[in-house]
Structure formats: C-alpha cells, structure tokens
N, C-alpha and C positions, 0 to 999 in steps of 0.2 A: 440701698439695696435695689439692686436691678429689677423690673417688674412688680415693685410694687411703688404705690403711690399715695399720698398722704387722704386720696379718696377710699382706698380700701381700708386707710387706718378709720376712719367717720363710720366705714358700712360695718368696722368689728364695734366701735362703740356703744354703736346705736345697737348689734346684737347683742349687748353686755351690759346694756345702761342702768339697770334694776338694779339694787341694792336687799338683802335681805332683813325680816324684822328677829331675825333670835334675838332672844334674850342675855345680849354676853356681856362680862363685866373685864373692863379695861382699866387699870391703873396704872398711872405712867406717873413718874417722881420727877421734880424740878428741883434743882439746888442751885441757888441762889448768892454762892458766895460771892461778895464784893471784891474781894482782891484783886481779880483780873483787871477789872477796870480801874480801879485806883494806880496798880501798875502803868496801866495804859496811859491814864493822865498821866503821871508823871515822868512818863517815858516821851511820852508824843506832844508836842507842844501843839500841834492840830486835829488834835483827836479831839473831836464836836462836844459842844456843850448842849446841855438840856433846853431845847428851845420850849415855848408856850406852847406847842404844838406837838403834842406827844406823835401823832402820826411825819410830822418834819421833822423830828428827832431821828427815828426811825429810818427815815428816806435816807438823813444825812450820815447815818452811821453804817447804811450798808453800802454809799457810796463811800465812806473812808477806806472799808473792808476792799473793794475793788480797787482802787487808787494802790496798797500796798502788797497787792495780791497780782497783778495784770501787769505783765512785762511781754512785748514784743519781742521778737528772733531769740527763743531761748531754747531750750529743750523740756522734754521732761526730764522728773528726779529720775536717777539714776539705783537710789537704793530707796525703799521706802518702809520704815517699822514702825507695828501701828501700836506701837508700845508705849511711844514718846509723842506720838501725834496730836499736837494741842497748838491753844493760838501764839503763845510763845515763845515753842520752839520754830513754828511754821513763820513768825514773822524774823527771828535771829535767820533763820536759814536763807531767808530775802534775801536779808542783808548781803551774807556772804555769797551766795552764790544762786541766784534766783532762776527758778525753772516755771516751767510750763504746765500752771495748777489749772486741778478739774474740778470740776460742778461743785463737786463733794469736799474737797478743803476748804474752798469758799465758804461754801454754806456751814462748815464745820465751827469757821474762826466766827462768822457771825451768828450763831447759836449761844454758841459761848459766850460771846459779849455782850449776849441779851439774857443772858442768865445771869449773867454777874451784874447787873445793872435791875433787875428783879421783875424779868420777862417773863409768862410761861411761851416758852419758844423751843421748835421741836426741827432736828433734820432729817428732812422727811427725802426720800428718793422715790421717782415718781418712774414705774416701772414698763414697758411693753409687753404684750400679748407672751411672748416666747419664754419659757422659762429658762432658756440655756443661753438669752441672749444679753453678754452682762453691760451691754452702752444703754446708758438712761442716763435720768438730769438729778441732780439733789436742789432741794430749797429748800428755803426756813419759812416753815408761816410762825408767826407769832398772835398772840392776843393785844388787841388796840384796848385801852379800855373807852377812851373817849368815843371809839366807834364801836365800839361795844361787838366787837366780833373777832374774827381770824382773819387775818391779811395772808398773800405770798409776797417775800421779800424774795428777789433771785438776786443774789450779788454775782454770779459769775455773769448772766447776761446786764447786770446794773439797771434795776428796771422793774417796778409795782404793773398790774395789769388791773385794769378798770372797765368795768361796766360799760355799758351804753350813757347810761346815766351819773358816769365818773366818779361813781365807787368802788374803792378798791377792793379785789379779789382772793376771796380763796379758792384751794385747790379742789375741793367740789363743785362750786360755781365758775369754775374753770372749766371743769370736765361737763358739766351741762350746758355751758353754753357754746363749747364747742361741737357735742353732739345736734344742740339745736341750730348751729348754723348762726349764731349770735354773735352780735359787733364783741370784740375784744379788746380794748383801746391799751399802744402802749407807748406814750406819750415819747416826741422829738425822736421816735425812730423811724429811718428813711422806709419806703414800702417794701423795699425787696427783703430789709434784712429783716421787718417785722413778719411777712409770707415765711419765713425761712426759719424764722422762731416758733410760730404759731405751726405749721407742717411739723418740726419738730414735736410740739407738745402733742400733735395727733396724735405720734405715734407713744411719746412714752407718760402717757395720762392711763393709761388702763387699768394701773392697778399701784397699790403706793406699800412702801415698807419705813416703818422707823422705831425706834427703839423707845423701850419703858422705863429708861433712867438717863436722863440728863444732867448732867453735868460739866466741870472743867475735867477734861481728857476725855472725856465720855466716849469715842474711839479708840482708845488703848484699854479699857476697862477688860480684864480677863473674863471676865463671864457676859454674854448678852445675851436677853432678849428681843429678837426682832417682832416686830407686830407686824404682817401684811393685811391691807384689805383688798379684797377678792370681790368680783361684783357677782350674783346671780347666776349657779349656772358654770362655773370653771372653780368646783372645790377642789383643793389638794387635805393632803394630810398633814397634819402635824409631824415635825419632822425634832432632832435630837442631833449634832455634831458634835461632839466634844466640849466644849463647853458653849457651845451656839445653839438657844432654843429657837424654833421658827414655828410661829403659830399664827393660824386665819383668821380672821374675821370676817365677816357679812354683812354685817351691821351697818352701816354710813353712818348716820346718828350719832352713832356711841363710839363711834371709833375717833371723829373729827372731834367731839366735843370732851375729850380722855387727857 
C-alpha cells in the first residue's frame, strides 16, 4: 500500500505492544485421529519418517507439505467450497489440476498432519491493524515436546524463524522481537527475500485469530468458533454470524498456552 511503510507498521506495534491480565478461560480441543497419516504413508512412498529428532521431524514434514503444495505459473482455484476442504481432497485436486495455494491451505494440510500424528498444533492467521483488511499470513505453531515450547512452522514460506541465539520461534517472540528491533534469523534465505518476509510480518503480526476445535476438516466444520487475540487498548465486541462465533481475548498468557 502506497504511503505506508513497514516502519509505521513497528511505530503501531510498539503503540499496541501490551497485552492484558483478565482472567479468561480458553479451551481449544485437539483430535488426534491417525488415519490421515497412515493414508499418507501408504499413499506417498516419501512422506518422511520419524527421525530422533522430533524438532527434524517436524522441519522435514513441513517441507514435504510445500514440495506438494508449490507449483509455479499456475493460477488460482477457480471454485473453492469450504465444505470439502481438507488435506486429501486439496492434495487429489494437485494432482489433477494444481493451482495457486495461499498461506491458509498450506498451513491448513500441515495442521492436519500434525494432528493425526498426535501434535497439539493450531492454524493460527496472524492478522493487521485494519479490520476490513482480509490479506494476512496463516501458520501452524505447534508444541515441540523435546523443546518443551511452541514453535512457528510456515510452510507456504518453507521456513522456522530463530532467535539470535538459534532457538526457534514462536508467534509472541516473534511479535516482541520484532517490536524490539531483534535479529530474526531465517536460515539459507537470501537478504532481500528474508527484508521482504520480515516487512511482511510487521504488518500482519498485530493481532492473531484461530479456532477452538481442531481437527481433520476442521475448515469445513459447520459451526466455528474463532478466538482472536487483541492487544491492549483496540477492544472490539463479541460478535455472532450465523453459525460463526468471534470472540476476544487480552490475555497473551492464556491465549498462547490454550
């Protein structure tokens, strides 16, 4: 957008950076069926085995997700119904006729695959200032148990982001370290397109939304609840659509840890 710059998105941050202490209670449900994955072995003769390295597990499974998801000169889908949207009809649909996938399918088929492999892992879309503005990024953080924390897995950019000190990131230690001006490290990427990711997350780190029940389809599911968190200072209301509830939170703490 014309006139504005990835420095006005740092100077809304840093007016936003607080998080609030209410006391709110978040439950979010993880389902864990196996099948997908078992499908997937037995469908994909290189679909990644369980290395020693639960976090190289991890790496190597969300670069298989990009490997069958990233096709150059294609277009977008043409028809999209979020009825059927899961990882294996989005990877039949490859096959036949592969199009031009966003943030949010990516992240969608690798959610899934970490649920069905017995992940708590969440697709979370990570939002900008504007509430009418619908381009933002989705990713999956999941829980490392070895690292005993939340990671961000981004498989449409194919790529963990890391510390100064080359531990990898989640999506609050993202947004702080980007408000403090902190090294970001995102390994064998060249400098312009790492400026051009990182500008990107200026702007849409502000505020996150993700849903209270994960699952296989978990996109098609006729009823949702969304969860946004909201920092300090930009409350909206609870809101009601049809069968879409959209509710706030403040909290960071309880929100990230849910």
């Amino acid at each position: 957008m014309q006139g504005v710059s990835a420095q006005d998105d740092i100077f809304l941050l840093n007016k936003f950076s607080k998080y609030g202490k209410e006391k709110e209670r978040i439950v979010i449900n993880y389902d864990h069926d196996s099948r997908l994955v078992e499908k997937l072995k037995s469908t994909y003769n290189d679909f990644p085995q369980n290395e020693a390295s639960e976090f190289r597990t991890l790496v190597n499974i969300r670069k298989w997700v990009n490997k069958y998801l990233y096709f150059q000169n294609v277009s977008f889908l043409e028809e999209f119904r979020e009825s059927n949207w899961n990882t294996l009809f989005v990877l039949e649909l490859m096959k036949k006729k592969p199009f031009l996938c966003d943030c949010g399918t990516y992240s969608m088929v690798l959610t899934e695959i970490l649920l069905s492999m017995g992940y708590k892992a969440k697709w979370i879309q990570c939002l900008p200032l504007d509430l009418r503005y619908v381009e933002c990024h989705t990713v999956v953080q999941v829980f490392v148990n070895e690292l005993n924390k939340w990671i961000v897995l981004d498989p449409a950019f194919n790529c963990c982001y890391y510390n100064s000190k080359g531990i990898a990131m989640d999506l609050s230690e993202m947004r702080k370290s980007l408000i403090k001006s902190e090294k970001i490290q995102i390994p064998f990427c060249p400098v312009e397109r790492k400026k051009m990711i990182l500008d990107y997350w200026t702007k849409n780190i502000f505020r996150f939304r993700c849903l209270d029940n994960y699952c296989f389809g978990f996109i098609g599911r006729a009823k949702k609840n969304y969860l946004y968190l909201h920092p300090n200072g930009y409350t909206i209301i609870d809101k009601a659509y049809n069968n879409e509830k959209h509710i706030y939170f403040y909290n960071d703490d309880i929100y990230w840890n849910s």
